[in-house]
C-alpha positions, 0 to 999 in steps of 0.5 A: 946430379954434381952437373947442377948448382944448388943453393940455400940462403943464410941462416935457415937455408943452411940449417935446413940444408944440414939438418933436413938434407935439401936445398932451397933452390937449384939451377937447370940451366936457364932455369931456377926452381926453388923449395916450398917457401913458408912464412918463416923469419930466415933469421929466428926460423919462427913461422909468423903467428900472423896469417897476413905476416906468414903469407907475406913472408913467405912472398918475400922467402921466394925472392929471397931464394930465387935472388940467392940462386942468382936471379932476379927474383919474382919479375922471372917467376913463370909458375908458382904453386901453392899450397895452403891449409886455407885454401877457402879462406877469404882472407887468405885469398885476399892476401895471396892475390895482393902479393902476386899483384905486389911482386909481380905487377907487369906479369900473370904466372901460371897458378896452381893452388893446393888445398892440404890439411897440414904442412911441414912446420908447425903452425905454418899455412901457406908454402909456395913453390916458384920457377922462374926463368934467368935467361943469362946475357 
C-alpha cells in the first residue's frame, strides 16, 4: 500500500518499526489511525512500574504519534479502544477517565474498552488505539 503514509516516532517508534516490522501510525487521507500505545517512556522504551505512571503515559504516546503523523493530537480523536488487563479495576477506571476528561476536554469520543488477560510487553496493562480526523485546509 505504497499510496499511504506511515510514520513512527523517534526513538521507540523506529525501533519497533526495525525490529517488529509495524509502524505506530498510518494516514488514510483525512484520516490518522495510529498503533496500540503502551505506557512506554519513548526514550528508555521501559513500561512504567506505576499503573497511574503507565496509563498516563500512555495518554501522552497517542499525542505523541498522532502529532508525528502530522495532526494535532488528541483534540481530532473520534474513537479510542482500549485494551486493559484491568478492565474492573476502580482505580484504573478512575484514571482512564481523568485522562479522556484531560486531553479532550471540549469533546466525548466513541469508546470501547477491552478486557485481555495479557498484553504484548511485559508488565504493560493498558494500550490504547486512536483514530482521529485531520481535515487539511
Amino acid at each position: 500500500m505504497s499510496h499511504l503514509q506511515y510514520f513512527s516516532y523517534e526513538s521507540f517508534g523506529t525501533h519497533i518499526r526495525e525490529v517488529l516490522s509495524y509502524s505506530q501510525a498510518v494516514r488514510i487521507g483525512d484520516r490518522i489511525e495510529i498503533s496500540g500505545q503502551g505506557g512506554w517512556d519513548p526514550e528508555t522504551h521501559q513500561v512504567h512500574a506505576g499503573l497511574a505512571e503507565e496509563i498516563n503515559q500512555a495518554f501522552a504516546n497517542v499525542e505523541l504519534a498522532l502529532k508525528d503523523a502530522g495532526g494535532k493530537g488528541w483534540s481530532q480523536v473520534y474513537r479510542v479502544r482500549i485494551f486493559t488487563t484491568l478492565v474492573t479495576d476502580q482505580e484504573a477506571i478512575g484514571v482512564l477517565v481523568e485522562n479522556l476528561r484531560k486531553w479532550m476536554p471540549d469533546h466525548k469520543p466513541v469508546l470501547t474498552c477491552v478486557g485481555v488477560s495479557e498484553l504484548a510487553l511485559p508488565g504493560m496493562r493498558v494500550e490504547i488505539e486512536a483514530f482521529a480526523h485531520d481535515e487539511r485546509d
